[in-house]
C-alpha positions as CSV (number, residue, x, y, z in Angstrom):
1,X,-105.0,3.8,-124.2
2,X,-103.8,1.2,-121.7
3,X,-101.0,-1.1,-122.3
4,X,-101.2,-4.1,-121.2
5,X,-97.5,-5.4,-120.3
6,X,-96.7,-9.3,-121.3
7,X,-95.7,-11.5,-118.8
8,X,-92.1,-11.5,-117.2
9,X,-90.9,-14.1,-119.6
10,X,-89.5,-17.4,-117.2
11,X,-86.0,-18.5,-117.7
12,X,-85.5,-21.2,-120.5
13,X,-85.6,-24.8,-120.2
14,X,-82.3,-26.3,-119.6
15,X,-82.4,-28.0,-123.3
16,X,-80.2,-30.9,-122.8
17,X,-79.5,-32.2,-126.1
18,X,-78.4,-28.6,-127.7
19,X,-75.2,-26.6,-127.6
20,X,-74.4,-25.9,-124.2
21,X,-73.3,-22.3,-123.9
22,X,-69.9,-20.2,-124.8
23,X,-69.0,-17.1,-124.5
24,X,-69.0,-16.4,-128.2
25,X,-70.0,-18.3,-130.8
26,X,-68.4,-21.1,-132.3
27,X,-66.0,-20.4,-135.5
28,X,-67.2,-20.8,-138.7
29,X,-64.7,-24.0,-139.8
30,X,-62.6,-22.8,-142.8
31,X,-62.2,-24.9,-146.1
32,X,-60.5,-27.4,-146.6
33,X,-56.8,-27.4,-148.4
34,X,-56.4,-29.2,-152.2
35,X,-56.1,-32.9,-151.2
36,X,-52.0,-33.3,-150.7
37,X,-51.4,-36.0,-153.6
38,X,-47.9,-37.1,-152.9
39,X,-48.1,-37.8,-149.0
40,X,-51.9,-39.6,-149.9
41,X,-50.1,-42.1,-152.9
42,X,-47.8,-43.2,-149.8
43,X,-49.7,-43.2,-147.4
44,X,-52.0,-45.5,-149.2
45,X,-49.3,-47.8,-150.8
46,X,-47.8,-48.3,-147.4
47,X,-52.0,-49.3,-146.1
48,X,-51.9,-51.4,-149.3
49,X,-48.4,-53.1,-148.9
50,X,-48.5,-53.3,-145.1
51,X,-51.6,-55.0,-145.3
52,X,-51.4,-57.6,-147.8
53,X,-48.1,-58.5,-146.8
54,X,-49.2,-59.5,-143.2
55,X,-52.1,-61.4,-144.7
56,X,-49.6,-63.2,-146.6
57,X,-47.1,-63.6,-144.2
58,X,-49.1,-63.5,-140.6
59,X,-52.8,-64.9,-141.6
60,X,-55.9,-63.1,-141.7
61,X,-56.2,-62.4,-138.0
62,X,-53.4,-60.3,-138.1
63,X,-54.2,-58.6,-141.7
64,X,-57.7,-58.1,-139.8
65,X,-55.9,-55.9,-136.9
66,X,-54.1,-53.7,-139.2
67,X,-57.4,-52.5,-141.1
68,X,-59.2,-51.8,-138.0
69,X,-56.3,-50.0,-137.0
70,X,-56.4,-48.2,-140.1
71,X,-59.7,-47.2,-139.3
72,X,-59.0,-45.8,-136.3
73,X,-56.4,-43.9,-137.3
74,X,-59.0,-42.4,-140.3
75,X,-61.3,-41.3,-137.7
76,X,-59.1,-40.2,-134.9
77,X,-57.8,-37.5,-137.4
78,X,-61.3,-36.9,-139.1
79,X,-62.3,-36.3,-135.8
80,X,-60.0,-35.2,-134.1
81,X,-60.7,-37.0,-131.2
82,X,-59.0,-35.9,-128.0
83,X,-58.3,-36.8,-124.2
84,X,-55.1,-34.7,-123.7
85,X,-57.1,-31.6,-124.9
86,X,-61.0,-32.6,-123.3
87,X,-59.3,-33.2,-120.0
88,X,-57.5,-29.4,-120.2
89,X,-60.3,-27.8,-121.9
90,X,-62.6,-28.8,-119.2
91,X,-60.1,-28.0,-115.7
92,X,-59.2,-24.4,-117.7
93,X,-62.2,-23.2,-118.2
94,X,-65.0,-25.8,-117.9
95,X,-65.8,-26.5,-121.7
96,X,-67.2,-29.7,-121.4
97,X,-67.7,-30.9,-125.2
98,X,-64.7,-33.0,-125.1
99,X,-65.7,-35.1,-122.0
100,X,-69.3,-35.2,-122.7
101,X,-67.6,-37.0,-126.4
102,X,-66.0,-39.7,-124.3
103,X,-69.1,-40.3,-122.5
104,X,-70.7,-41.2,-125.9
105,X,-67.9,-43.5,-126.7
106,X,-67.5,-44.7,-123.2
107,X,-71.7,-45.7,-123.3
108,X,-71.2,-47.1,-127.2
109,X,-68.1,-49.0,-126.6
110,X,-70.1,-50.5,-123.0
111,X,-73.1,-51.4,-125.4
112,X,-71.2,-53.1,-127.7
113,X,-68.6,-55.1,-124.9
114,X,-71.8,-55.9,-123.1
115,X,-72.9,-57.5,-126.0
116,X,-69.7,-59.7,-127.3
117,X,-68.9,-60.6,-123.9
118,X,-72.2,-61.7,-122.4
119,X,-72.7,-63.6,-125.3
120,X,-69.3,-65.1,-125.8
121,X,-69.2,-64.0,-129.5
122,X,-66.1,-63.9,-130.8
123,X,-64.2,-64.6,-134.5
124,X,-60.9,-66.4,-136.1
125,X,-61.3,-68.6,-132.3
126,X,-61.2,-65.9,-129.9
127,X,-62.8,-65.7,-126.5
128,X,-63.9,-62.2,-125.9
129,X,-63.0,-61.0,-122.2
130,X,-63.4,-57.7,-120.0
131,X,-60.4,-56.0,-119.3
132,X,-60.0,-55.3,-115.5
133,X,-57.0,-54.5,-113.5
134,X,-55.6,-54.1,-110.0
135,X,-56.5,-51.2,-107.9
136,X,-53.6,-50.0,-105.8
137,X,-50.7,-47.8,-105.4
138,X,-49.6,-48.4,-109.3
139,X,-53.0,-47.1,-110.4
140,X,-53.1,-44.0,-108.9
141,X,-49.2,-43.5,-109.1
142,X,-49.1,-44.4,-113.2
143,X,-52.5,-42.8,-113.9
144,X,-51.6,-39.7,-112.3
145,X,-47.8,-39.8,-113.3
146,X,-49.2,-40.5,-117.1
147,X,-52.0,-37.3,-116.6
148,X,-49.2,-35.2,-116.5
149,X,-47.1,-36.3,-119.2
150,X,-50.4,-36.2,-121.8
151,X,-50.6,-32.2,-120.5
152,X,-46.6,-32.1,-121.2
153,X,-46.3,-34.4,-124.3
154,X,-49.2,-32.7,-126.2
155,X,-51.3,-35.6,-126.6
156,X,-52.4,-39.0,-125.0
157,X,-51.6,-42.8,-126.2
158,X,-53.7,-42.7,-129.1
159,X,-53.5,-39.0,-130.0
160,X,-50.0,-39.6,-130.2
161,X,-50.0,-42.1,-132.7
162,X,-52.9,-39.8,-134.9
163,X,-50.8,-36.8,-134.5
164,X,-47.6,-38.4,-135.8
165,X,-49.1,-39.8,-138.4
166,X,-50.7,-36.3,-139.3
167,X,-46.9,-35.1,-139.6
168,X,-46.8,-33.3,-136.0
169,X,-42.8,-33.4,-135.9
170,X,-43.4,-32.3,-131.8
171,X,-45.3,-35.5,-131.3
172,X,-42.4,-37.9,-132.9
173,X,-40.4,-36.2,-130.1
174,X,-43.6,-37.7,-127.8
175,X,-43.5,-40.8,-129.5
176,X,-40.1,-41.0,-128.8
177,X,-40.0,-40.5,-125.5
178,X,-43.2,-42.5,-124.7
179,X,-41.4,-45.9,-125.6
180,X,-38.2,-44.7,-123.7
181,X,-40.5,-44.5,-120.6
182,X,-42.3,-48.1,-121.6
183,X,-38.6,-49.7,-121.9
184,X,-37.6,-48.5,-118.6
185,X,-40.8,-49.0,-117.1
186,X,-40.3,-52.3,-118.5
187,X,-36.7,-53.3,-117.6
188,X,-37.0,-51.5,-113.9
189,X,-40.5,-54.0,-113.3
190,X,-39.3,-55.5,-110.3
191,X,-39.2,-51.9,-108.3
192,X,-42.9,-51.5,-109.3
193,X,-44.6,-55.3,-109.5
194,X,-44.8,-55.4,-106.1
195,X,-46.6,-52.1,-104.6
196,X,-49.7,-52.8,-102.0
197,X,-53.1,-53.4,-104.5
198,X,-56.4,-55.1,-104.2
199,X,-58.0,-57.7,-106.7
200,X,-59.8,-56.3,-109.6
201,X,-63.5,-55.4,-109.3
202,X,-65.8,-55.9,-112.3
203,X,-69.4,-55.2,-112.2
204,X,-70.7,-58.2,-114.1
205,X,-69.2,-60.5,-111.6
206,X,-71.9,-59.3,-109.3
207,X,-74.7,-58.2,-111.0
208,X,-74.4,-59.4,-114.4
209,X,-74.0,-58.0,-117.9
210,X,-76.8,-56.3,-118.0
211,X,-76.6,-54.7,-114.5
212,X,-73.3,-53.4,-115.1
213,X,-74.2,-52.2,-118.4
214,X,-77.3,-50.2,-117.2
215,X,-75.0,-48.9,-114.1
216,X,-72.5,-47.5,-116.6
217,X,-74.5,-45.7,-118.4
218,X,-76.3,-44.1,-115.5
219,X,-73.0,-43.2,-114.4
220,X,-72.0,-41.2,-117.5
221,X,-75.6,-39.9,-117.8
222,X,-74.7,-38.2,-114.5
223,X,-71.0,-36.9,-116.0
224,X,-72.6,-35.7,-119.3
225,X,-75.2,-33.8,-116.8
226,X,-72.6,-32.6,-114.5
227,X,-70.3,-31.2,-117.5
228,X,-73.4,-29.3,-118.9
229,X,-73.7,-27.2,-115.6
230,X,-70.3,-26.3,-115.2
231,X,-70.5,-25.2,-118.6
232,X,-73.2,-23.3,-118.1
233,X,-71.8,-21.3,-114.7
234,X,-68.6,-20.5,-116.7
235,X,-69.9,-20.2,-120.0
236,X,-66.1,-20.8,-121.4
237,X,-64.8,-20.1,-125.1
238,X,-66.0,-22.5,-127.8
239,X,-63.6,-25.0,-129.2
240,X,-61.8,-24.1,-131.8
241,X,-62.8,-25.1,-135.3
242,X,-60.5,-27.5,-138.1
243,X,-60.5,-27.1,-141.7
244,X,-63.5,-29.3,-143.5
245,X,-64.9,-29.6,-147.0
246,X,-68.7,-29.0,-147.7
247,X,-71.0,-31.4,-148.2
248,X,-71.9,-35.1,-146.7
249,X,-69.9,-37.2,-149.1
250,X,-67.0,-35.2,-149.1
251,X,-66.9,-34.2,-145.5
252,X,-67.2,-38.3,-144.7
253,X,-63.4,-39.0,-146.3
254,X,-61.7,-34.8,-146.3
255,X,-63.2,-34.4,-142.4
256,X,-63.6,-32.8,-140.2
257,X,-66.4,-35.0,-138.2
258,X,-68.2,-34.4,-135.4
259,X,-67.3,-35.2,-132.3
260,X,-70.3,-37.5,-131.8
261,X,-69.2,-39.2,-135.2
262,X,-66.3,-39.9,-134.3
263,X,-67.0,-41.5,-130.7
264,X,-69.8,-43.8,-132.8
265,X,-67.2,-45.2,-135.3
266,X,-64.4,-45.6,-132.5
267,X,-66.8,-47.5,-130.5
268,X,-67.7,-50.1,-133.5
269,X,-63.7,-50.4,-134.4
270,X,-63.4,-50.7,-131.0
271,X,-65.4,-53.4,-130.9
272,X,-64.0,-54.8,-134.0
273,X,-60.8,-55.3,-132.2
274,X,-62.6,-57.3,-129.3
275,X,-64.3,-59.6,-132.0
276,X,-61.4,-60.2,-133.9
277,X,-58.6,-60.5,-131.1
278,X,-60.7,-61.8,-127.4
279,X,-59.3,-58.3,-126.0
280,X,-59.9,-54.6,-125.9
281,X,-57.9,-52.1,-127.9
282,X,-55.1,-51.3,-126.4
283,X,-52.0,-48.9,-127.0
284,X,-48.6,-48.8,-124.9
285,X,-48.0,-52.1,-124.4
286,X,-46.5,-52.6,-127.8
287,X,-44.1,-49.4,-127.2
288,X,-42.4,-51.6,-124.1
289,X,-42.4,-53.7,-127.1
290,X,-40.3,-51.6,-129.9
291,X,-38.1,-50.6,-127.5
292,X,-37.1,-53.7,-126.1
293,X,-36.9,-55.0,-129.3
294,X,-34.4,-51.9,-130.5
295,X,-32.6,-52.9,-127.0
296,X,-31.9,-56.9,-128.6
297,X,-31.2,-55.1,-131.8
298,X,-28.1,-53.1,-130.0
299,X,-27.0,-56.2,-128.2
300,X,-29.0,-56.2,-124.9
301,X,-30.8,-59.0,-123.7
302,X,-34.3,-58.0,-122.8
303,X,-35.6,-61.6,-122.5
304,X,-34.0,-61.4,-119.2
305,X,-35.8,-59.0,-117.6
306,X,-38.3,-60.3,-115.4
307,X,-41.4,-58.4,-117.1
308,X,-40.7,-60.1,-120.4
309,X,-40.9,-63.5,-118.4
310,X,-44.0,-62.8,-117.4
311,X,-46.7,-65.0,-118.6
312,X,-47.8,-64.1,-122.1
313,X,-45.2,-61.5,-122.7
314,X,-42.6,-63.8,-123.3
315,X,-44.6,-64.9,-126.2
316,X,-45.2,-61.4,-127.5
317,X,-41.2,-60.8,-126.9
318,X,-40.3,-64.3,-129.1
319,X,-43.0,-63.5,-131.8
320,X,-43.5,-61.1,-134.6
321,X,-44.3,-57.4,-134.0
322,X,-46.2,-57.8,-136.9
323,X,-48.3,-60.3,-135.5
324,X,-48.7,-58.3,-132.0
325,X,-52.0,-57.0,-131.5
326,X,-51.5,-53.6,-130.6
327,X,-48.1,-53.2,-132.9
328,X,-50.6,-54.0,-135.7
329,X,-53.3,-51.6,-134.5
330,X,-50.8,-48.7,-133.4
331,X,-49.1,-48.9,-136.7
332,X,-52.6,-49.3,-138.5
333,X,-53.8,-45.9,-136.8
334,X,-50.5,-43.8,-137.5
335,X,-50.8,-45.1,-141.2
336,X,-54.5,-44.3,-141.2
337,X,-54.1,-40.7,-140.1
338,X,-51.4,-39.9,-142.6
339,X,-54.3,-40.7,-145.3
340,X,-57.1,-38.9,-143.5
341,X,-54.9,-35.6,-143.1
342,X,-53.6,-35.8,-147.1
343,X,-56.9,-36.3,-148.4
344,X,-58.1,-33.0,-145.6
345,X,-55.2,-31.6,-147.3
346,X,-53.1,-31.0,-144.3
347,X,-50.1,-33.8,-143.8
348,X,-47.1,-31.4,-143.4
349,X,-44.0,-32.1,-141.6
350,X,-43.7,-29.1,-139.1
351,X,-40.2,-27.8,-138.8
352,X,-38.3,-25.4,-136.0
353,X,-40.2,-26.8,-132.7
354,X,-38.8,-24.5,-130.0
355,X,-36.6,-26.1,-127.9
356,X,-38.6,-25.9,-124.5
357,X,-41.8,-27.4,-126.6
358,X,-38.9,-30.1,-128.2
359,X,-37.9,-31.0,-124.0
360,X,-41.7,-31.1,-123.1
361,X,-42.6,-33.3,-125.5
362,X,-40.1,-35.9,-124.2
363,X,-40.5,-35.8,-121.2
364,X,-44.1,-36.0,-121.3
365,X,-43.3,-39.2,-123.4
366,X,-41.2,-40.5,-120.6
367,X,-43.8,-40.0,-118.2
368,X,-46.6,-41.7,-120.3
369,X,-44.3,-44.4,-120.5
370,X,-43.9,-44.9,-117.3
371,X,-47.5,-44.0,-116.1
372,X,-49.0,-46.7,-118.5
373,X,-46.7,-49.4,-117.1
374,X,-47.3,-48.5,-113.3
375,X,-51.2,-48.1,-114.2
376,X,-51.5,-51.1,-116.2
377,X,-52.6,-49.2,-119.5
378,X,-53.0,-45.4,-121.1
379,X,-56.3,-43.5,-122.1
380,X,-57.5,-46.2,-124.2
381,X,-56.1,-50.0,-122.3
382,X,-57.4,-48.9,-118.9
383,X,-59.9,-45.8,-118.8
384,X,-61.7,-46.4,-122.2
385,X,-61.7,-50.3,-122.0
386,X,-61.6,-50.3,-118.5
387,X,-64.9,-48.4,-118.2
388,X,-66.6,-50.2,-120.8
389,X,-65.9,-53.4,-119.6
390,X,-67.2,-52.3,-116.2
391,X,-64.0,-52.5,-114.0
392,X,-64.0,-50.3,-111.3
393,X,-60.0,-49.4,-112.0
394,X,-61.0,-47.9,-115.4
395,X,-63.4,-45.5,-113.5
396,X,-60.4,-44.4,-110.7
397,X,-58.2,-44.3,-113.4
398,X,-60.2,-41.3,-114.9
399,X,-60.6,-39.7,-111.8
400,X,-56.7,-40.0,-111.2
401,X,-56.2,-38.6,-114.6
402,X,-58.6,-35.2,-114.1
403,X,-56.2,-34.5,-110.9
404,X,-52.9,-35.7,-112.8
405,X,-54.2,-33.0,-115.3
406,X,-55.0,-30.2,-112.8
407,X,-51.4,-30.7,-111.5
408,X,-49.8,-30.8,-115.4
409,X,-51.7,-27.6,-116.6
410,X,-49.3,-26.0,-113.6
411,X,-46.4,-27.2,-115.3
412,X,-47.0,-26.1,-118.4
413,X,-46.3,-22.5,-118.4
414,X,-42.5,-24.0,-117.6
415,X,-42.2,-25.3,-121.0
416,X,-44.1,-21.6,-122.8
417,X,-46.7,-23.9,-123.3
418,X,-50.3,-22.3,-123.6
419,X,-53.3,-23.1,-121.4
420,X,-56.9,-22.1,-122.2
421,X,-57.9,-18.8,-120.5
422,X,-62.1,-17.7,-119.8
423,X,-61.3,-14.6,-122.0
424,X,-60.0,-16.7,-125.3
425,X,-62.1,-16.9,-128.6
426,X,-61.6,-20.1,-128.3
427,X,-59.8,-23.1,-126.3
C-alpha cells in the first residue's frame, strides 16, 4: 500500500493582529490581594476633599483638572502603563509590546487632537492648540540627558507620579530628585535658553489637519510593523504578568487592564485635558513649580530668576498651585493610583531600599529634571503630545530617548540594577 505524503506545509502567515512571539509563554496573572481598606478610605477622602475644595475655592475649571487627573492616575496603575520599562524591554531583548502600546495611544491621542484642534472645540473658554517646540541642541541634550535618568530613576514623568502613589518608597526618592533637577534647571535657565535651535515644525501648518493626521498614523503603522519583526527575529521573554481579579466588572476597578485598554482611556483623558484647559497634558513643568515654590518658602526669591519672568510663568509663579494645570493633574494622578492599587489590593509602603537603588533613584530624578527643562517637556509634554499634535520635535524626541536609553541600560549595572536578559522567563 502506497502512502501518499501531504504537502510540505508553507510557513505561516505573519498574523499581525495576534501575539507576536516569546520564548515561552506568557504567565498566568495571579489573583488579586483582599482590597486594602484603610489606604482605599484615604485615598478616596483625600479625591473627595481635594476635589470639592478646589471647586469651591478655584472654580470648576480647576475642580475639572483634578478628576481627569484622577483618572489618569486610575488607569496608569490599572494598566500599568510604562515608557521607562517599553523603552528597556525593547533595546534588551526586543519585546515590543510596550512600544507597539504607545503607538495605540500615540494614533488615539492624534485622532482625538486632530479633532478638537481642527475644529477649535474647546470648554470653560479655552482655545485648544498643538503643542510644538524648538528643535536644537536642548532637544537632543534634555531628551537624551532625561532617557537616562528614566533607565536610572525607575520610571518616567508620569510613571513616577503612578508609582508613588502606588506606595513605591524608591520612586519618592525619584520624585524627589526629579523636582531638584526642575528647580535647578529652572534657576540656572540663562546657561541653557540660549543654545543654537530652529523654529518648530508642525505638520498641519503645511498640509492641514487631516494630512498630518493620516501621516502620523502611517508613521506608527510602520513602528508597530517594525517592532513586530524584531520580535519575531529575537523571540524575547514575555512580559511579566501583575496581580488581577476575574471577571469584567471586577477586573474594570481591581485591574490589571490591558495594555490596549489602557492606551484607549489615556488618550480620551488625554483629550479631556485639551478640551477643558486649550493645552496638552503635561507633567514636569509643575515640579520647577513645587520647588521654587519650597525655595520662596525657605526665604529665596525665585521670582527673580529670569525663567519665572518668562511670559506666562510669572503668572503660574504668582498664582495658586492649586489652580496650575499640571499641579492639579500630577496631584490628581498620584491620588488616583493610591485608589487603583488599594482596591487591586496592593498599596504598600516598601521599606529597606538598598542604598545604591536609594542613589539611582535620585539621580535619575535629577537628570529628568534637568532633561525635561533643556527638552522642553518629559514623556508625556513633548513625545506623547508632541507626536499627536504633529510636531516634528515630539518625533526626534523619541528617537533621542531610544538612544538616551541604550546608553542608561549601560549604567545600570553601576547601581545592581537589573536589565532584561534573552534567557529570562520574563522581562
Amino acid at each position: 500500500m502506497t502512502t501518499v505524503s501531504p504537502p510540505p506545509s508553507s510557513p505561516p502567515a505573519v498574523a499581525w493582529l495576534s501575539h507576536s512571539p516569546t520564548r515561552v509563554p506568557p504567565p498566568t496573572p495571579p489573583e488579586a490581594p483582599p482590597v486594602r481598606r484603610g489606604p482605599l478610605a484615604v485615598a478616596g477622602l483625600l479625591a473627595a476633599g481635594l476635589d470639592a475644595y478646589v471647586f469651591a475655592r478655584h472654580g470648576a475649571k480647576p475642580g475639572v483638572l483634578l478628576l481627569l487627573g484622577l483618572g489618569l492616575g486610575f488607569a496608569l496603575f490599572h494598566s500599568r502603563f510604562g515608557f521607562t520599562s517599553a523603552w528597556r524591554q525593547l533595546i534588551a531583548v526586543g519585546n515590543g509590546a510596550g512600544l507597539r502600546a504607545h503607538t495605540l495611544l500615540l494614533g488615539t491621542t492624534a485622532t482625538l487632537f486632530a479633532l478638537i484642534i481642527g475644529t477649535g472645540t474647546g470648554l470653560f473658554g479655552s482655545e485648544p492648540a498643538p503643542s510644538a517646540g524648538p528643535i536644537g541642541i536642548g532637544l537632543l541634550l534634555g531628551a537624551f540627558v532625561f532617557a537616562i535618568g528614566m533607565q536610572l530613576g525607575g520610571a518616567c514623568a508620569s510613571g513616577t507620579l503612578f508609582a508613588v502613589g502606588s506606595g513605591q518608597t524608591s520612586i519618592v526618592l525619584t520624585l524627589g530628585g526629579f523636582i531638584a533637577g526642575s528647580t535647578i534647571a529652572a534657576w540656572q535657565f540663562d546657561l541653557w535658553n540660549d543654545l543654537p535651535a530652529l523654529d518648530p515644525f508642525v505638520l498641519s501648518d503645511h498640509v492641514g489637519w487631516f494630512g498630518s493626521w493620516g501621516v502620523t498614523i502611517l508613521a506608527l503603522l510602520g513602528i508597530y510593523a517594525l517592532t513586530r519583526l524584531v520580535q519575531r527575529r529575537r523571540t524575547p521573554p514575555p512580559v511579566g504578568a501583575v496581580p488581577t481579579a476575574r471577571g469584567a466588572a471586577l477586573r474594570a476597578v481591581r485591574g490589571s487592564w490591558p495594555l490596549a485598554a489602557g492606551a484607549v482611556a489615556l488618550a480620551v483623558l488625554g483629550a479631556g485635558v485639551l478640551l477643558v484647559s486649550g493645552g496638552a497634558w503635561g507633567v514636569t513643568s509643575a515640579f520647577a513649580l513645587w520647588g521654587s515654590e519650597l525655595v520662596g518658602a525657605l526665604g529665596g526669591h525665585p521670582e527673580s530668576w529670569t525663567f519665572w519672568q518668562q511670559p506666562g510663568n510669572a503668572d503660574m509663579l504668582a498664582g495658586p498651585v492649586l489652580a496650575d494645570k499640571n499641579s492639579l493633574t500630577d496631584i490628581g494622578i498620584m491620588i488616583g493610583a493610591a485608589v487603583a492599587a488599594s482596591l487591586g489590593g496592593t498599596w504598600a509602603l516598601h521599606r529597606g531600599v538598598p542604598w545604591r537603588t536609594a542613589v539611582a533613584a535620585v539621580l535619575g530624578g535629577v537628570l529628568m529634571g534637568i532633561g525635561a527643562r533643556l527638552a522642553g517637556g518629559c514623556n508625556i509634554g513633548a513625545y506623547l503630545a508632541g507626536i499627536a499634535s504633529g510636531s516634528l520635535h515630539g518625533w526626534i524626541w523619541g528617537l533621542t530617548a531610544l538612544a538616551g536609553t541604550w546608553f542608561g541600560l549601560r549604567l545600570r549595572p553601576l547601581f545592581r540594577l537589573a536589565n532584561p536578559k534573552p534567557t529570562d522567563g520574563v522581562c
